[in-house]
N, C-alpha and C positions, 0 to 999 in steps of 0.2 A: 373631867373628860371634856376637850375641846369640840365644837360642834363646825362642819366647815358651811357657813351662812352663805356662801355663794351658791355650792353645789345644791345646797336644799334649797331654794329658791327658783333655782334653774329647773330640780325636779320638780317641785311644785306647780310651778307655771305647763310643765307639760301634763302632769298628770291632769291639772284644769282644763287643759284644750281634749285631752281624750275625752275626759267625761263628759264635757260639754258636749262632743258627739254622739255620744254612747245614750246618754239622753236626751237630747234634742231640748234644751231646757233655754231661757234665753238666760246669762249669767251677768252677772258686771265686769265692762271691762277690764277694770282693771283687779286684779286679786291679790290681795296682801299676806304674805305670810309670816304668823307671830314666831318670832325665833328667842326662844329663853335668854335671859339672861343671866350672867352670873351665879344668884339667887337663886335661879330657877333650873341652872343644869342638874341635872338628875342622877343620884347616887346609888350605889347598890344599896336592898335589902336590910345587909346589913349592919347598918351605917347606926349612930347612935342617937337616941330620943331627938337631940336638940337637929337633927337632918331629918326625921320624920316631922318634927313642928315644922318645916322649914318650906318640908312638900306641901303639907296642908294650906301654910299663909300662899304658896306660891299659887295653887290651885285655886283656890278664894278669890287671889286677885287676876288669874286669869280670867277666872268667871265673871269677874267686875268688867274689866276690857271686852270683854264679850256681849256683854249685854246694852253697854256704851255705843258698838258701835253695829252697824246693821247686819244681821246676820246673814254666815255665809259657810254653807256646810263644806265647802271647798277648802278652808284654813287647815291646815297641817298642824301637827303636835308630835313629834318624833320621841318613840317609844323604844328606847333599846334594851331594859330590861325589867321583871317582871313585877319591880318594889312598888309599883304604885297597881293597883287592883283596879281597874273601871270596871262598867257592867260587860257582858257578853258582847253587846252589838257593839260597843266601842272597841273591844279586843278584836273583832273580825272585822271594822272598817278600818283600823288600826294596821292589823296584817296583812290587809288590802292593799293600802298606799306603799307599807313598808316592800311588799313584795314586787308590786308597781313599778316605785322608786329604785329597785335593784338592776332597769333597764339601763344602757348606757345611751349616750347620747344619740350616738350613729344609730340606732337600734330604732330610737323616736322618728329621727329622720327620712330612717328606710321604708317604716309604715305611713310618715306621711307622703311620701313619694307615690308608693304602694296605691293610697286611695288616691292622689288626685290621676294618676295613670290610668285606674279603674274607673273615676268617672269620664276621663278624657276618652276612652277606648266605649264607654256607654255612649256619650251622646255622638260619638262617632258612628258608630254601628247604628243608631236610629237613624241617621240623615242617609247611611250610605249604602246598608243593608237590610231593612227592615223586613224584605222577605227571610233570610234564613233564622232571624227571631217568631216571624209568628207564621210558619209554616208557607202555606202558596197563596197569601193574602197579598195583594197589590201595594205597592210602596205606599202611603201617602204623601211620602215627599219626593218623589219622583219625578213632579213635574212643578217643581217648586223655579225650577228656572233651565235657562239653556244647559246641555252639555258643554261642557270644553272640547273636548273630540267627539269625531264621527265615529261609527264603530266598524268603519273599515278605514284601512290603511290608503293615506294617501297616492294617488294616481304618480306613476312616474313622467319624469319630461318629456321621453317620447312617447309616450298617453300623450300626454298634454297636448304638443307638438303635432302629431298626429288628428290628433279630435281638432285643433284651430285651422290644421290647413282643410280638412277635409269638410267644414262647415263655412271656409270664409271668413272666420272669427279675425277680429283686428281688437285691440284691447291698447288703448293710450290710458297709461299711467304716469302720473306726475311727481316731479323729483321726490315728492314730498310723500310718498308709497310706495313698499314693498312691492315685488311683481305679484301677478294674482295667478294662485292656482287655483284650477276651475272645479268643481265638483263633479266627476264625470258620472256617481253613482248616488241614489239617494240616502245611501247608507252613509256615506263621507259627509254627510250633513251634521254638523254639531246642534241639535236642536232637541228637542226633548220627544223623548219615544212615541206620546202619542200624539205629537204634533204630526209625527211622521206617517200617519193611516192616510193624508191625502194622497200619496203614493201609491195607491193602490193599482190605482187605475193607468198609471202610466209604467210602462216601460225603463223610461230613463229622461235623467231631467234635459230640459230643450236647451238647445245650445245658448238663448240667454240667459235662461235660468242657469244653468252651470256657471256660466263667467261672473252674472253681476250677484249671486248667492255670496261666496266670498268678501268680496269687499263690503257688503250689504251689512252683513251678520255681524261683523268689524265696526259698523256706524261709522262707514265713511259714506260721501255723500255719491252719487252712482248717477250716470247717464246711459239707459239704454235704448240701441237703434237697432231695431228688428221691426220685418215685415208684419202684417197682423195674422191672426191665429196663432204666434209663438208663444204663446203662453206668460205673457207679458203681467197678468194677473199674479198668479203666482210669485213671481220674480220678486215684487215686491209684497207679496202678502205674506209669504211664512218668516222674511225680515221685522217686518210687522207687528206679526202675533210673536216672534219668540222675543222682541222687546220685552212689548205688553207683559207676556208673562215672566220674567224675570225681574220688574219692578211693580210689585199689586199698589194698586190707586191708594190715595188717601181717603180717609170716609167722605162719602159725597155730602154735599154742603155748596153753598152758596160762592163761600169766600175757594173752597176748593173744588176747582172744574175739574171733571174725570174724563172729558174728551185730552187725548194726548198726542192721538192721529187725524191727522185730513188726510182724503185722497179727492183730488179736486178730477173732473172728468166733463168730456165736453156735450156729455148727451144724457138724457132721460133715463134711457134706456139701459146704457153702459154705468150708470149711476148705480142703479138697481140690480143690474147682474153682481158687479164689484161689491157692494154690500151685502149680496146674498150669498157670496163666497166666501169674506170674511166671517162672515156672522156664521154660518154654517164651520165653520175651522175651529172659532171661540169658544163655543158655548161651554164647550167640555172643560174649559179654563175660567169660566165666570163673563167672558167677555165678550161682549152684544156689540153692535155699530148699529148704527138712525141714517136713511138714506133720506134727504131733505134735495128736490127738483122745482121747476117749474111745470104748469100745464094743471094741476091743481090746487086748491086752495090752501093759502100757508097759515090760515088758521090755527089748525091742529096740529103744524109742524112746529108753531111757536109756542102753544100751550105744551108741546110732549120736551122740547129742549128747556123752559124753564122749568120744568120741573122732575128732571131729571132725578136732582140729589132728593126728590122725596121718591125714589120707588121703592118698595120694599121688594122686589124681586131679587134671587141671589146672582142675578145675571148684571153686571155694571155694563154703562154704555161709555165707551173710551175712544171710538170709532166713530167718524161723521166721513159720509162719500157723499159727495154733491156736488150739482151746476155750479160754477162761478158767479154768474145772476142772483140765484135764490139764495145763497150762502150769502151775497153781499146785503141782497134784502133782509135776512133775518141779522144780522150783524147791525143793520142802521135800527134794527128796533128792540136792541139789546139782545135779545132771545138766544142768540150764539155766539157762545166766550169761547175764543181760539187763543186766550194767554197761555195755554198750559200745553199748544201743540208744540213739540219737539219732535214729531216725527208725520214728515210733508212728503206727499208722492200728487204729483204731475203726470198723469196718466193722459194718452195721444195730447202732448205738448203740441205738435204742431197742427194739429186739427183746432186746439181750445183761441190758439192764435188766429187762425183760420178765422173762425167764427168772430173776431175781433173782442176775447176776451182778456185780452194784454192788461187794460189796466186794470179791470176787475180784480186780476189774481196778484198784479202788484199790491192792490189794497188789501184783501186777503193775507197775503205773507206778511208784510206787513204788522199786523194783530196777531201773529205768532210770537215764540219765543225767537230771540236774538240769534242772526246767523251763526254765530260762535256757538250755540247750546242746542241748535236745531239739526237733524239729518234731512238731507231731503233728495230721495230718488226723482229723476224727469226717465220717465218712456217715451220716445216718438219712433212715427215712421221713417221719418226724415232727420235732416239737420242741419234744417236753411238757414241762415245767417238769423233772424227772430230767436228763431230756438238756441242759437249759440251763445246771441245777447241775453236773454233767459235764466239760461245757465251760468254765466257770467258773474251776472247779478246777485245771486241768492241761491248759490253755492259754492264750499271750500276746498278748492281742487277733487273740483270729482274725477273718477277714474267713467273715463268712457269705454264700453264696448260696441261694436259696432260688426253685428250679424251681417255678412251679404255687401252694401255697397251705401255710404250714406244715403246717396241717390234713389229713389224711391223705384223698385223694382216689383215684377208678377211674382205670384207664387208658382213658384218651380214645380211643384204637385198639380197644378192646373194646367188641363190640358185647353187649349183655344182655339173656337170656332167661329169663325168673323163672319157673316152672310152678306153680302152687297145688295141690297134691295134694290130696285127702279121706282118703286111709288111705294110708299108706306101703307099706304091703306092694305096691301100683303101681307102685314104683320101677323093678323086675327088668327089668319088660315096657317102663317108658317109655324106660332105656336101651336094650335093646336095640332099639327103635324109632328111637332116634336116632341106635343104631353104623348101622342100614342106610341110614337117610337121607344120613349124611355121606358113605358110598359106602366105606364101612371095610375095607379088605380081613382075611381072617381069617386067612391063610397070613403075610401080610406086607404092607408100608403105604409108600405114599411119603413123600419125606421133608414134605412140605406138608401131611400127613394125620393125623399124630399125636396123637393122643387123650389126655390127663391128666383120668384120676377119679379126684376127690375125698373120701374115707370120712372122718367124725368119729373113730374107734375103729380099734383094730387089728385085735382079733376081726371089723371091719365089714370091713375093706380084707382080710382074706383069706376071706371067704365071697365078698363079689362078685369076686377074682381066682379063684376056683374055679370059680363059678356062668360066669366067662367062659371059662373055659378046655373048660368040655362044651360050651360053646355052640362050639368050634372055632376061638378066638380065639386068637392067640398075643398073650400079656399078662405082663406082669413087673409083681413088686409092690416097696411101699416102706414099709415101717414099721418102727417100732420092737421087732416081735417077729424079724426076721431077723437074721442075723450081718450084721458089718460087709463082710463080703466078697460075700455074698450080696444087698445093699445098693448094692456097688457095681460087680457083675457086670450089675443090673437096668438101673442109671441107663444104663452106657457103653450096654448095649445099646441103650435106648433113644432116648440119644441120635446114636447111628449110626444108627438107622430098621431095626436087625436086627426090635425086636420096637416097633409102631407104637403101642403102648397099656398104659398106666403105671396102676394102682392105687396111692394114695397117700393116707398121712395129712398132716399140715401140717406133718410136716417136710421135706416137698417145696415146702413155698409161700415160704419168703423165700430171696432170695438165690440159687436157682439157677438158672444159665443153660442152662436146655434151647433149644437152637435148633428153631425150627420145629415149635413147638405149635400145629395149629390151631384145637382146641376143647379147652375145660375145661368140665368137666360137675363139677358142685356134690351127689355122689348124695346126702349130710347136711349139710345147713346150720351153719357153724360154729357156735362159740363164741361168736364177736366179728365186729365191723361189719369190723372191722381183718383179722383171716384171710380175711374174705370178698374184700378189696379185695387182700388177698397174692396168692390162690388166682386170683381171674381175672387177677391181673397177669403171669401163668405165658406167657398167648398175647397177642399183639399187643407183643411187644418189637421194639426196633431196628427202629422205623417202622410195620413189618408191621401187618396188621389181623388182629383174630381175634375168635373169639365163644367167649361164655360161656352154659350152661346149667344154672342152678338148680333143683332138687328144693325146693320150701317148703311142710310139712305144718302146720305151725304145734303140732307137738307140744314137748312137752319149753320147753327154751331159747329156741325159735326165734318162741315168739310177741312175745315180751318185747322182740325186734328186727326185729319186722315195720314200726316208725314208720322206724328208722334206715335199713333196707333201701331203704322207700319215698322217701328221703329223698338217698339215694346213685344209686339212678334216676333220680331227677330232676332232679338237679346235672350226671350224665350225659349230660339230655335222652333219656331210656329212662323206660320207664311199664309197672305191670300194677297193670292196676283189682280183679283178683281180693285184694291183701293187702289192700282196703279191709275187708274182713269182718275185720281184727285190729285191736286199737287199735293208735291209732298214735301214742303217748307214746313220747319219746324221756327214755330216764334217764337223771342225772348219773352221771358215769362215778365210778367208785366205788373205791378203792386195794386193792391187795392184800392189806394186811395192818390200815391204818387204816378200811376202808369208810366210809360217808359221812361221816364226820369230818374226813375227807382234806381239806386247802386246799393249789391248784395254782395261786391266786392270788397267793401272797405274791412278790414283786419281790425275785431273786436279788440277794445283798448280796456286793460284793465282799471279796476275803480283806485284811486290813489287817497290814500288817508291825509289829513292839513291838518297839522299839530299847531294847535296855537303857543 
């Protein structure tokens, strides 16, 4: 009887891979199967003495071969009929294989297809559906990273069309990008579900958040030019976190820094709001931000950043919001590694300029990762030729939008009320004429009633927080002569509605989100056209309407900006006939440091690469 040594061979091999599943055993790879030889093919029954001696030496010397080489219950011995007797167990492992062995090949194949289907359809169903496996328990992989889509259908172009003309919306994209379609609902956000709870409280995303959402979420790199109170926070903060959360840190360690984000900002104040809004967004994703300023002592800010990668807390810190000064400070004393940020936001870019923090923040980017590997949003009010050069620099074709007018414009929700004074010393009595008019209470304030005055000087903002406090006022101040603590003991209160009336210099005008301001009173007229449009931007945010009331004696500074004043009135569609007694020449704005020499004309020239 001929035996065909391919086909057994070929069974053999598979019947090895079933069972090696079947019991989970670890086997050798490679399995040999003994195939009789000549000698050893196997004859009926009843075949004559010298074929049964024949079987016996065959069987002997299989046993020999067997014991020689390492054993392996998986070796085949093909039994076709009944002349040789083994024990029991051998005739039913025997039966086993042969019955096995009677699979055809397609048959092997269609079960292995079978399970690896079935695993593929398991771990599928874990990542994609894990609710309808363990009934109304919450995915855990849910928020394992961004969605790809929103879970509403994209806005059509006349949406689009529609929502751009009717907010002013201008949107420069560059060859080198798709057009952007803006997010008109927070549902079209591709972000993960419960990143999505900060929406609670809004309505509908604010026309920058709509445009620079988009390209953001993309990692391309974004310039946004919106007035303040737009929600400018945001814009860049759930680009941010859906990063963050789509790529988890490597374990903290020395050699691996778990900061990944800076948001650089140009005030104390705006530092600490901005970190307590991320940080508040995070947690529920493991991830914390470190707000590092000046004003106190950076001690403890240098001891808590070295030693970051020892916290045992399940919250990682991947997030630094801070001054350009004290970030540079803890940077020359090792304490802050920014190798590992790849994602940079420039928050009021043209204020951090202002403040003459240009090169600070060059040295800063700088100790980041490589413009090629880095994203980096800029927000400003403006987009004077600094901020253009800025962007230029240490961004790759960002798509600009630009809310309203680059031109630094009032908030359209603010209503304005200009008073022409004859002697300032009238101040005292016309505020307190207008705390009684607003219906101000003295003990405490609703939250819709809240008052922010504005002082030029420090020495000013604590004589009229005095002068309110005999009048029976409860009043908290904000300057630069208080400790940092006592700074921000004022604002929380503040903005709780414990104490309904804020004394403030302008470092209370950019950047911060007091909710529910509803008059700003002007007691000294800035500086600038600029702090004037900061300070009433304070009321009338996130929709809301509010009023503004200016003090103008035309002493000092103030005459010199009675044309721009009158000129910012009435782009507002607001009027007071009394600044016509000041001239009303509007001057070329003038540099810090170049005064009229200054040109803000010349056409930003791109950077050119020199290949040697």
């Amino acid at each position: 009887m001929a035996i065909d040594t391919p086909s057994i061979e070929k069974r053999s091999k598979k019947d090895k891979k079933e069972k090696k599943d079947k019991k989970s055993k670890s086997l050798p790879t490679e399995l040999e199967t003994i195939v009789p030889t000549e000698s050893e093919q196997i004859t009926p029954a009843s075949g004559s003495d010298d074929s049964k001696a024949s079987k016996k030496k065959s069987k002997k010397r299989k046993h020999a071969d067997v014991e020689t080489e390492a054993p392996n219950e998986d070796q085949m011995v093909v039994d076709s009929e009944p002349a040789l007797e083994p024990t029991e167990k051998k005739k039913k492992k025997k039966k086993m294989e042969h019955e096995d062995g009677q699979d055809t090949a397609i048959e092997t194949t269609d079960k292995k297809e079978k399970k690896k289907e079935k695993k593929r359809k398991e771990k599928e169903g874990k990542a994609v559906d894990t609710k309808k496996q363990n009934g109304d328990k919450k995915k855990s992989s849910e928020d394992a990273g961004p969605s790809q889509v929103g879970t509403a259908p994209a806005s059509s172009p006349a949406e689009i069309a529609a929502f751009l003309t009717k907010n002013n919306i201008t949107i420069h994209v560059p060859s080198s990008s798709s057009p952007v379609k803006p997010f008109l609902t927070f549902a079209q956000l591709p972000i993960p579900e419960s990143l999505r709870t900060f929406s609670a409280n809004f309505k509908e995303p604010s026309p920058v958040q709509a445009c620079t959402w988009p390209p953001a979420l993309e990692g391309k790199d974004v310039v946004g030019i919106a007035e303040t109170g737009s929600g400018k926070t945001l814009a860049f903060g759930v680009p941010a976190l859906t990063r963050l959360i789509s790529s988890p840190p490597p374990p903290p360690s020395k050699s691996n820094p778990t900061i990944t984000t800076l948001v650089l900002a140009p005030t104390r104040e705006l530092a600490i709001q901005t970190h307590e809004a991320l940080e508040g967004l995070g947690q529920q994703f493991g991830i914390a931000s470190v707000a590092v300023f000046g004003g106190v002592p950076k001690e403890g800010q240098v001891k808590m950043l070295k030693n970051l990668h020892k916290a045992n807390s399940k919250l990682v810190t991947r997030i630094i919001v801070g001054t350009p000064g004290r970030i540079l400070d803890l940077m020359s004393e090792g304490a802050c590694d920014l190798s590992g940020v790849d994602f940079l936001v420039l928050d009021e870019a043209d204020r951090m300029l202002d403040k003459g923090f240009e090169n600070d923040i060059r040295k800063i980017i700088s100790n980041t990762k490589p413009q090629a590997e880095r994203q980096t949003l800029m927000f400003s009010a403006t987009w004077p030729e600094a901020v253009r050069k800025l962007a230029s620099t240490f961004q790759n074709d960002p798509i600009r939008v630009t809310v309203g007018s680059d031109d630094l414009t009032a908030n359209s929700h603010v209503e304005q009320v200009v008073e022409v004074l004859d002697d300032s010393r009238g101040k005292d009595s016309r505020l307190l004429k207008h705390l009684r008019a607003i219906g101000h209470k003295k003990i405490s304030t609703d939250a819709d009633a809240r008052i922010l005055v504005f002082a030029l000087y420090k020495a000013e903002a604590s004589r009229v927080e005095s002068m309110l406090r005999r009048e029976g006022y409860a009043v908290g101040a904000l300057h630069g002569d208080l400790s940092q603590n006592n700074r921000l003991q004022a604002l929380e209160e503040f903005k709780s509605g414990k104490t309904g009336l804020l004394v403030a210099t302008d470092v209370a005008a950019r950047g911060l989100d007091i909710p529910n301001v509803g008059t700003v009173i002007n007691y000294t007229f800035p500086l600038t056209i600029e702090d004037y449009i900061h300070r009433i931007g304070r009321t009338g945010r996130g929709g809301n309407f509010g009023k503004s009331i200016t003090f103008f004696t035309g002493e000092n500074q103030e005459r010199g900006l009675a044309g721009e004043l009158s000129r910012v009135l009435n782009d507002s569609g607001f009027s007071c006939p009394d600044l016509k007694k000041f001239p009303m020449t509007i001057k070329k704005k003038e540099h810090g440091s170049y005064g009229a020499f200054f040109r803000d004309d010349i056409p930003v020239t791109t950077r050119k690469k020199i290949v040697f």
